[in-house]
Structure formats: structure tokens, C-alpha cells
N, CA and C atoms as a LAMMPS dump frame, in Angstrom:
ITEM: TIMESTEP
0
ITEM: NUMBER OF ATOMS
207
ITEM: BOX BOUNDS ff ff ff
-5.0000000000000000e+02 5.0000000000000000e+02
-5.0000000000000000e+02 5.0000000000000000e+02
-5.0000000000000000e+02 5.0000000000000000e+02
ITEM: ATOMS id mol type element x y z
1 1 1 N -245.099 385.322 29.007
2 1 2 C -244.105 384.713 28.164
3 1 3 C -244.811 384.223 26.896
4 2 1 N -243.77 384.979 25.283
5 2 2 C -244.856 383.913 24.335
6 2 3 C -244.415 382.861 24.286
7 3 1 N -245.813 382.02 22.92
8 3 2 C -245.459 380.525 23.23
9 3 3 C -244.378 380.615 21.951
10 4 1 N -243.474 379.731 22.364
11 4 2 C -242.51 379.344 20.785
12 4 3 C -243.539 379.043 19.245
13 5 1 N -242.829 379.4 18.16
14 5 2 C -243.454 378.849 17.12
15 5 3 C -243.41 377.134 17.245
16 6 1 N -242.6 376.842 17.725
17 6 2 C -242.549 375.472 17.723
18 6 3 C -244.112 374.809 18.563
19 7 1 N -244.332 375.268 19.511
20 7 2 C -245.496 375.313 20.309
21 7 3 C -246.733 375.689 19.691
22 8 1 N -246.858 376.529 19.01
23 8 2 C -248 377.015 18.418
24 8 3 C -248.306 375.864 17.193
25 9 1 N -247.292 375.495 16.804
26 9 2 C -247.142 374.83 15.965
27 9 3 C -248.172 372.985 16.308
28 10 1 N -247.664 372.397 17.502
29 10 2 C -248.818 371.62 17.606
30 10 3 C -249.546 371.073 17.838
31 11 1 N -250.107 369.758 17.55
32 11 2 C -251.633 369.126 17.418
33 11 3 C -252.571 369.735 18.247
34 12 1 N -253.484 369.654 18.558
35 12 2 C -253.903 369.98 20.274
36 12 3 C -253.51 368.646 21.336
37 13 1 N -253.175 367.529 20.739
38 13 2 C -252.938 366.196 21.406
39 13 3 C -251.335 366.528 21.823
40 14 1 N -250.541 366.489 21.36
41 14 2 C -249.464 367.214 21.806
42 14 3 C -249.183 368.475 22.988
43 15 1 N -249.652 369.43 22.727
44 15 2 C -249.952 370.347 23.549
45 15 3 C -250.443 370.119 24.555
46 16 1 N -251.86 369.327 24.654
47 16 2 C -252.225 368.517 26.109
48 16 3 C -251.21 367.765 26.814
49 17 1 N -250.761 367.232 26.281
50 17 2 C -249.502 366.207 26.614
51 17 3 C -248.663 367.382 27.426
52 18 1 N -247.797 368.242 26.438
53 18 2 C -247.056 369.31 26.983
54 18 3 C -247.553 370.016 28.609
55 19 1 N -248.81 370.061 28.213
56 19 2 C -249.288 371.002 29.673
57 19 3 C -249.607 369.956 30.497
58 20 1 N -250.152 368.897 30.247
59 20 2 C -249.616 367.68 31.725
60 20 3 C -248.303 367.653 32.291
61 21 1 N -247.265 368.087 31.261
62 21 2 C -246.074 367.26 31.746
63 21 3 C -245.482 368.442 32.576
64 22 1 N -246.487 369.746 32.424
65 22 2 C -245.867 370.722 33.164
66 22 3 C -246.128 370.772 34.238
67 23 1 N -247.488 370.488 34.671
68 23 2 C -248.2 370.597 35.591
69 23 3 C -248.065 369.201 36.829
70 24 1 N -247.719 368.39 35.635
71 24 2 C -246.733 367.216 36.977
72 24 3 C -245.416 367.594 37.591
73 25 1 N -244.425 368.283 36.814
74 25 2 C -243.333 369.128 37.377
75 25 3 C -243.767 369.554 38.343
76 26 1 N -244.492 370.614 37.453
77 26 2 C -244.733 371.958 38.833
78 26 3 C -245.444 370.954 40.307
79 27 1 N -246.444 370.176 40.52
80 27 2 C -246.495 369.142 41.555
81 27 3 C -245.149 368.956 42.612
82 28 1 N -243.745 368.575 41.723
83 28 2 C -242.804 367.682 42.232
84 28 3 C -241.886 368.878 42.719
85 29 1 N -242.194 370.206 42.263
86 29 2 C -241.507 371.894 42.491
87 29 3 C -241.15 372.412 43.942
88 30 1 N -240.315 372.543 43.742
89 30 2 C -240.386 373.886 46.013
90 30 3 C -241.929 374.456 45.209
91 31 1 N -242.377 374.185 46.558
92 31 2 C -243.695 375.477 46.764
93 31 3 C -243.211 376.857 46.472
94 32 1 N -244.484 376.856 45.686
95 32 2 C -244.381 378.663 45.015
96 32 3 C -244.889 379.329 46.131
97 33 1 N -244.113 380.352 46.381
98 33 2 C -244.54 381.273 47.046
99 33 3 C -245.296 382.761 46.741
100 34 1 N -246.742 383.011 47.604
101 34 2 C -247.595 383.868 47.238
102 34 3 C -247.146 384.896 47.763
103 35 1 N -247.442 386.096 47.436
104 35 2 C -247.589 387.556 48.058
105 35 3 C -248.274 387.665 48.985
106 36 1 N -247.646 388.258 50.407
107 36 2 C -248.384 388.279 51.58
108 36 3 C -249.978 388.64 51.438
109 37 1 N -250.28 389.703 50.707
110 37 2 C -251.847 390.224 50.523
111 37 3 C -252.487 388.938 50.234
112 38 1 N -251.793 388.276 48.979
113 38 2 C -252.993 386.887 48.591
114 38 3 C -252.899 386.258 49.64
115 39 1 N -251.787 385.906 50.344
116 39 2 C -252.026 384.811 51.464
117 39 3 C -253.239 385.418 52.465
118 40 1 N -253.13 386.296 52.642
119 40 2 C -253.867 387.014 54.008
120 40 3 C -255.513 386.778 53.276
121 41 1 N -255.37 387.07 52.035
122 41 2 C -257.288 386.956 51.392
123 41 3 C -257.729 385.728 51.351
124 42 1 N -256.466 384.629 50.888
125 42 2 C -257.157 383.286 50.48
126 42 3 C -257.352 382.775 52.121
127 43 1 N -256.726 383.103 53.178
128 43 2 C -257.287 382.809 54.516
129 43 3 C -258.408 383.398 54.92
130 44 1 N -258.63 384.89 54.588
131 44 2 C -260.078 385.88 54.963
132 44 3 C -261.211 384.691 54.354
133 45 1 N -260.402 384.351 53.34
134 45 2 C -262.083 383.433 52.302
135 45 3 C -262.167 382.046 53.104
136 46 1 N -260.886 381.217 53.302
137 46 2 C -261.79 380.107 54.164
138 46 3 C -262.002 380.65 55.015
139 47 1 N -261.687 381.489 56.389
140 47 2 C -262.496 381.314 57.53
141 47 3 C -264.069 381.658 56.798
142 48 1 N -264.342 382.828 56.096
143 48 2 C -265.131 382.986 55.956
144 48 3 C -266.087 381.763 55.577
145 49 1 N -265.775 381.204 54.925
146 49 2 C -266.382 379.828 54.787
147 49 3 C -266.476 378.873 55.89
148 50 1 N -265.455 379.18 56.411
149 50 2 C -265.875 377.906 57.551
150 50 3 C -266.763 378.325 58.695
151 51 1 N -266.974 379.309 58.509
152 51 2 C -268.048 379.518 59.587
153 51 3 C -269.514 380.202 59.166
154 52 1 N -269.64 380.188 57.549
155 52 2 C -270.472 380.109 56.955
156 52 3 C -270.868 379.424 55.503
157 53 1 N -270.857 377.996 55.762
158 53 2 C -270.463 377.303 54.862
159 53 3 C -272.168 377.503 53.494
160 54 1 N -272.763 377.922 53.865
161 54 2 C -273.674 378.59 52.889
162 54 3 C -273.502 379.495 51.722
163 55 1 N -272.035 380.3 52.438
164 55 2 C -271.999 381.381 51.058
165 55 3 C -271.469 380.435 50.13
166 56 1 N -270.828 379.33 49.975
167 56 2 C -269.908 378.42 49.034
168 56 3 C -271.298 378.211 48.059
169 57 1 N -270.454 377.9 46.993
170 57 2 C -271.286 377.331 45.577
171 57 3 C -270.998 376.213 45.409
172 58 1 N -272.668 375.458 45.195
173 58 2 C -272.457 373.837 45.102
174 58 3 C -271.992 374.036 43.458
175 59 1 N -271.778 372.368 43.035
176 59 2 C -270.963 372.556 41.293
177 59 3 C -271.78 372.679 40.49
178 60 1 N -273.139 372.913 40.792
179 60 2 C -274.533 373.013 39.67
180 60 3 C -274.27 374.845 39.46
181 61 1 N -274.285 375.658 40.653
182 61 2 C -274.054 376.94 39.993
183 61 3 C -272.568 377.168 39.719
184 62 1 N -271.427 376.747 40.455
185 62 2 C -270.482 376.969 39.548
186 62 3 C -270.201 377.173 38.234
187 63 1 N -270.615 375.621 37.298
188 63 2 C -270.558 375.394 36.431
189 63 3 C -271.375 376.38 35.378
190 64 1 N -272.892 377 36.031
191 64 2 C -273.179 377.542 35.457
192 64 3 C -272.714 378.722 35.078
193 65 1 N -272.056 379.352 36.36
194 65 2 C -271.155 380.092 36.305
195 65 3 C -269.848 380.541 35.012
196 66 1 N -269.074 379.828 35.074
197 66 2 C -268.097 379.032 34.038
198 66 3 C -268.789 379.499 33.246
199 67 1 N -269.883 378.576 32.532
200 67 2 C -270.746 378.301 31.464
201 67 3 C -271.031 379.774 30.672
202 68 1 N -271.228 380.528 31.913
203 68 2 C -271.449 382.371 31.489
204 68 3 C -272.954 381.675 31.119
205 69 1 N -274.181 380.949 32.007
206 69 2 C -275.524 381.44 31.763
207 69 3 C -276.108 382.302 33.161
């Protein structure tokens, strides 16, 4: 979806504002519902984790991650 000109239009302080106020909605929302495949992977990934809690990334490589170094 594009954003309105009105949207593009402003501050970045505004816009932050805007995407909080969405993201508290969406909080207070019926649960979104996933596509069976994602449900079935995002479960393959915790068990996988829970019974090998080693493959997980502490937030030092995450971040580096993110970071793209």
C-alpha cells in the first residue's frame, strides 16, 4: 500500500507518533492469522531451539548482524 502524500509529507516526529499509534491498535486487534506453512516453520524453529539452545544468537552477534559487519 502507498503512503498518502499527506504522510510523506511529515516531520519524522509525527510519523513516529503515527507508527506507535498503529502498532498499539494492532496490540488491541483479533489476532492475525498466519499461513499454515509459517505456522508449521516458526514451530520447526523453536523446537529446534529448545532442544538446542546453542544454535540461538546472543544480542552481541545479532546486532552485528543488523549492523551488516
Amino acid at each position: 500500500m502507498p503512503l498518502p502524500e499527506t504522510v510523506k509529507a511529515l516531520p519524522p516526529e509525527d510519523k513516529l507518533a503515527l507508527v506507535t499509534a498503529i502498532w498499539d491498535d494492532l496490540a488491541t486487534s483479533a489476532p492475525i492469522s498466519l499461513p499454515s506453512d509459517e505456522l508449521f516453520e516458526m514451530r520447526r524453529r523453536r523446537t529446534e531451539l529448545e532442544h538446542d539452545p546453542t544454535k540461538s544468537l546472543g544480542p552481541d552477534e545479532l546486532w552485528r548482524r543488523v549492523d551488516g559487519e
